[in-house]
C-alpha positions in Angstrom: 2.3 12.4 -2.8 1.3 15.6 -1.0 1.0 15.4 2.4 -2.9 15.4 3.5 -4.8 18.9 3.4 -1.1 21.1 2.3 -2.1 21.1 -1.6 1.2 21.0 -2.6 4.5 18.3 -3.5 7.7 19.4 -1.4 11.6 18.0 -0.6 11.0 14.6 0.1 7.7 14.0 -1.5 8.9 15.6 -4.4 11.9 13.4 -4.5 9.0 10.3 -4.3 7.6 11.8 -6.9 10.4 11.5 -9.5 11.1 8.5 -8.5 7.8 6.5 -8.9 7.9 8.6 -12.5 11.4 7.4 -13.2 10.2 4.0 -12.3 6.9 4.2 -14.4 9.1 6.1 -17.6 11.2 2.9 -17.3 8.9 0.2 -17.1 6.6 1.5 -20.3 9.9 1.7 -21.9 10.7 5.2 -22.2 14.4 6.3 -21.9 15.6 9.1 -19.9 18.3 12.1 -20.9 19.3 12.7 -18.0 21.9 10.2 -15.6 21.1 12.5 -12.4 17.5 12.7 -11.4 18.4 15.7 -9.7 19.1 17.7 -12.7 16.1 16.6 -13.9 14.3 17.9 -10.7 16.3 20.8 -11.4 15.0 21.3 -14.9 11.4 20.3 -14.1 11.0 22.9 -11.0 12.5 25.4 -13.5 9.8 24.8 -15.9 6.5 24.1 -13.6 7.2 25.9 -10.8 5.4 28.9 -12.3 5.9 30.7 -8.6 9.4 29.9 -8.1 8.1 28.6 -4.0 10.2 25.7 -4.2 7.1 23.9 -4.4 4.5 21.7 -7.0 0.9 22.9 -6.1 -1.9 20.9 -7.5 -3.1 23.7 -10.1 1.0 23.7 -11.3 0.4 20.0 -11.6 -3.0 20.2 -13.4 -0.8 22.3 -16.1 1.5 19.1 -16.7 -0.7 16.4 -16.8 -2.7 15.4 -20.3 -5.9 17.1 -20.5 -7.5 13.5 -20.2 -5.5 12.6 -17.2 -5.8 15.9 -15.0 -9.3 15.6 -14.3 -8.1 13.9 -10.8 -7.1 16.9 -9.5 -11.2 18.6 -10.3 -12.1 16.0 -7.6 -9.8 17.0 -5.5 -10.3 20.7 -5.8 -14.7 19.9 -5.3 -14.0 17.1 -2.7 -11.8 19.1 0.4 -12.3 17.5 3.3 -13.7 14.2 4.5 -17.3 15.3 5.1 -17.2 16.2 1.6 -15.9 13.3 0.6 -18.6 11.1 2.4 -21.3 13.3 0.9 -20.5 12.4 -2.0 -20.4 8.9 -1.3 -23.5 8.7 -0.1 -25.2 10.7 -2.8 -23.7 8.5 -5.8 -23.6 4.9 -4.0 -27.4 5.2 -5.2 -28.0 1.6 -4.4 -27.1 1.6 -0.3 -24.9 -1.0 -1.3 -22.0 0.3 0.1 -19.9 0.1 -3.3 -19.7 2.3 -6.5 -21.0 0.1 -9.2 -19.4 1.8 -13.1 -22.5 3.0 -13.7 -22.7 5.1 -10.1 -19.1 6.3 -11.1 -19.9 7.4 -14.7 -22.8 9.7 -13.0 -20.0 11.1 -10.4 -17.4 11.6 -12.8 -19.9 13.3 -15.6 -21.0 16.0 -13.0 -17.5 16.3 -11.8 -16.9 17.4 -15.3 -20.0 19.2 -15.6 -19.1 21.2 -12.8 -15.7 22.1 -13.5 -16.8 22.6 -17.9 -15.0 20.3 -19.2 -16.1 19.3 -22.4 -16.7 15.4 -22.6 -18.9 12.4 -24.9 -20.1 9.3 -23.7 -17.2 7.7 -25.2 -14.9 9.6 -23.7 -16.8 9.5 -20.1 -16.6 5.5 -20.2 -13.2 5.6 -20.8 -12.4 8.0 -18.0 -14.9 5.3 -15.7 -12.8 2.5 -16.4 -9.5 4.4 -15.9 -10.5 5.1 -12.3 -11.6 1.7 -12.2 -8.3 0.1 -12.9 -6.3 2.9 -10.9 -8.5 2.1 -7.8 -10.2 -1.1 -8.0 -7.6 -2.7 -5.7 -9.4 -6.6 -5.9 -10.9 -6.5 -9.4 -14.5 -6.7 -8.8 -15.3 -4.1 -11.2 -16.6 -1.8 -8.4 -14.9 0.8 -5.9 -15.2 0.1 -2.1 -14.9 3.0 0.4 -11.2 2.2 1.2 -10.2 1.9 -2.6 -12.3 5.4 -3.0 -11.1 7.3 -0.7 -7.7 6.9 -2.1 
């Protein structure tokens, strides 16, 4: 949702925002209080804008998001820029094949956690694995390409 390099959800990706939530609240089933999603924007601003900037910055969002979900954002935060980002790639797509096989992702994603101390198990780590994997895997081969990984 935030626009590429700003760090932050504004106006009309903020809007977006709510409503891929609303739409994601309503399909697992979960009602809503409120009629008016913008008294809920309203509310939620109120509550996680911890600056009052009229903006959602990705630590503000790090601070909603479940512990178990929120560890995105520590790739995002070690990973700035596209250099980064292909470093990276290089240095875990061990195999030269050109693909992140599970196993290539469980080592990025345990020192991704290493390096920002977060506390994890190896049951834990294999869930987190296959929770990118279903989140990015676009075609369901069970491995990331460099399009579905740079997203």
């Amino acid at each position: 949702f935030p626009s590429p390099g700003n760090g932050y959800i504004e106006g009309k990706e903020l809007e977006n925002f709510f409503q891929e939530l609303e739409s994601a609240r309503k399909g697992a089933g979960v009602d809503s209080k409120y009629d008016d999603l913008g008294d809920k924007m309203k509310e939620f601003m109120h509550k996680y804008d911890k600056n009052s900037d009229g903006k959602i910055e990705m630590a503000e969002l790090a601070q909603i998001l479940p512990t178990e979900e929120n560890f995105l954002l520590c790739f995002r935060q070690h990973v700035g820029s596209s250099s980064e980002f292909m470093e990276a790639w290089r240095r875990y797509d061990t195999d030269r094949s050109g693909y992140i096989e599970a196993n290539e992702l469980k080592g990025f994603l345990s020192d991704l956690l290493k390096k920002a101390n977060r506390p994890y198990d190896e049951p834990k780590l294999q869930e987190y694995t296959q929770t990118i994997l279903r989140m990015f895997d676009m075609n369901g081969d069970g491995k990331l390409g460099l399009s579905e990984m740079s997203r």
